[in-house]
C-alpha positions, -999 to 999 in steps of 0.1 A, spaced: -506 -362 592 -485 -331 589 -478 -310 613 -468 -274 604 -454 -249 635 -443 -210 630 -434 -188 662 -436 -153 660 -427 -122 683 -452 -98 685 -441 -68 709 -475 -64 726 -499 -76 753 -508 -107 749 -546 -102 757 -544 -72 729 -529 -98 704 -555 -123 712 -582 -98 705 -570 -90 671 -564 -126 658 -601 -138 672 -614 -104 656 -627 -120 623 -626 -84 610 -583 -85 612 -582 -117 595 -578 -101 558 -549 -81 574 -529 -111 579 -545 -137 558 -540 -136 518 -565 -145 496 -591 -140 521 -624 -123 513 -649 -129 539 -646 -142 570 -677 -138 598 -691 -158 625 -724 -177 622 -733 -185 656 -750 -159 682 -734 -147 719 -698 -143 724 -667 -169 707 -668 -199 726 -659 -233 722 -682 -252 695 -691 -213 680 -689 -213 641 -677 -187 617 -675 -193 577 -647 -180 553 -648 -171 519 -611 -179 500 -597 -168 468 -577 -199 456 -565 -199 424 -593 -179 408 -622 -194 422 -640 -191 456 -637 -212 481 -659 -213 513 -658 -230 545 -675 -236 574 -651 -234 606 -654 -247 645 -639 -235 671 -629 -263 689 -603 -245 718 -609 -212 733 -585 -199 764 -584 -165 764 -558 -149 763 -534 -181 753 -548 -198 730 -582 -211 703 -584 -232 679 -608 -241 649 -616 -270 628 -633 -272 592 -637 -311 578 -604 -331 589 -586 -293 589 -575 -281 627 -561 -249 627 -542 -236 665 -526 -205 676 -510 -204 706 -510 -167 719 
């Protein structure tokens, strides 16, 4: 298994730059290739909430069905599709 880590400085409040990455309406803004990406469950994000995305890889369109599988507001979620975990820490 591969583990992959990036740190970035963002000169905001944290709690404002947790609201934009968990706003699936951002994610195009910082997320190539991306053409839709929604959630699929009712109420409020949450641990075990579900959201699909729609990809453009190499010309053809690739969905997937995504977890969330941490939620910590404001330092942290988390979201799983398959064997794929993907984590920001805020």
């Amino acid at each position: 298994m591969y583990k992959l880590e990036k740190s970035v400085f963002i000169n905001r409040p944290q709690q404002e730059v947790f609201d934009f990455v968990t706003n699936l309406a951002n994610d195009a803004q910082y997320q190539s290739g991306l053409e839709l990406s929604e959630w699929t469950s009712d109420g409020p994000p949450a641990i075990g909430s579900t959201h699909k995305v729609v990809r453009n890889l190499l010309e053809r369109k690739v969905e997937a069905a995504m977890e969330v599988t941490s939620w910590d507001p404001p330092n942290q979620w988390g979201n799983k599709t398959g064997s794929v975990r993907r984590h920001a820490k805020i």
